[in-house]
C-alpha distance (Angstrom), angle and dihedral (degrees) to the residues before:
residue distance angle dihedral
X1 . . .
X2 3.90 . .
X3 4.02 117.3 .
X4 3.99 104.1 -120.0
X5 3.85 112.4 -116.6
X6 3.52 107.5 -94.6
X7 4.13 100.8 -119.7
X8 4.01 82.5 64.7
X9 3.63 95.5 61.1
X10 3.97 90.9 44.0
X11 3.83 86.5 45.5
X12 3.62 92.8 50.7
X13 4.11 96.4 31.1
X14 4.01 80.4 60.0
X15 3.44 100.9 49.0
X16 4.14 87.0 48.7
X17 4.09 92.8 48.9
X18 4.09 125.7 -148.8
X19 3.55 108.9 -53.5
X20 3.80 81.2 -154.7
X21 3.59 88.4 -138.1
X22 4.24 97.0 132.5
X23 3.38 138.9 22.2
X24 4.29 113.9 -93.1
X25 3.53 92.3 -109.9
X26 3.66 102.2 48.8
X27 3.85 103.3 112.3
X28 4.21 87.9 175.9
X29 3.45 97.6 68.8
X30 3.99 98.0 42.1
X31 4.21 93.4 40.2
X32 4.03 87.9 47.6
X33 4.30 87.0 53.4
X34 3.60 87.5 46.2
X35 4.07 86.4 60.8
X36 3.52 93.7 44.7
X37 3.42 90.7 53.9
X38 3.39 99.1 48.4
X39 4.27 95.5 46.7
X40 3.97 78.3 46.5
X41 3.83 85.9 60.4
X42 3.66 101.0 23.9
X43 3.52 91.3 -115.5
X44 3.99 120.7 -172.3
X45 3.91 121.3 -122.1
X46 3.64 85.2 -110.0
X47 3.87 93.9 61.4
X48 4.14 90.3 35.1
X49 3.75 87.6 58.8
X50 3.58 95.3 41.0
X51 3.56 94.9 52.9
X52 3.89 86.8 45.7
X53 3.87 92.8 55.9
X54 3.54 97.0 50.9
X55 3.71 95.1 67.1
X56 3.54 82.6 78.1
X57 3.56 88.0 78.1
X58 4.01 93.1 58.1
X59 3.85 126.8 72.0
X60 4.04 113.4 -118.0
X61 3.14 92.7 -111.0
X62 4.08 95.2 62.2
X63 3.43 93.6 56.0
X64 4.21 93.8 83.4
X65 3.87 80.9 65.6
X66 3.90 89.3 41.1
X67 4.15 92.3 52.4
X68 3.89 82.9 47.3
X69 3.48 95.4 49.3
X70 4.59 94.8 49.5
X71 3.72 83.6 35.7
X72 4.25 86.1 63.6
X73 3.95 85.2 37.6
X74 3.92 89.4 50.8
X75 3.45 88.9 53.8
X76 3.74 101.3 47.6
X77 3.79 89.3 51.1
X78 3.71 91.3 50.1
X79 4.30 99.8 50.6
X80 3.71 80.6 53.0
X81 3.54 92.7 50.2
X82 3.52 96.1 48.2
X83 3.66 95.6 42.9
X84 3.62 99.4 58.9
X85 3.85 91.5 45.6
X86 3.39 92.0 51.1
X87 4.42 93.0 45.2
């Protein structure tokens, strides 16, 4: 699975807000919704690392919008999940 281009996980992290959930330096809590993103989508290690790298790219304290934004994604992936084990 591709990586999304950065600028459309800050435009979308924006438009989403801080869930003010974690502090902006706390790489734990954003690198552990990374992971349950990608199990979510059965990501590769490849794509897991990639995404993982690119935070590089983002100030610390973006990534509350960030864990808001893959915690939406998570979700997504999940209802889908569940609705075609369920169907």
């Amino acid at each position: 699975m591709a990586v999304p281009h950065p600028g459309l996980w800050e435009k979308s992290a924006a438009s989403i807000g801080s869930n003010g959930s974690t502090s902006s330096g706390d790489f734990s809590e954003i690198e552990a919704t990374i992971h349950r993103l990608c199990d979510a989508r059965s990501d590769d290690d490849g794509n897991r690392a990639a995404l993982l790298s690119d935070l590089r790219e983002y100030l610390p304290e973006r990534w509350p919008c960030l864990i808001g934004y893959f915690n939406v994604e998570v979700a997504k992936y999940e209802a889908t999940s569940n609705a075609e084990n369920q169907g």
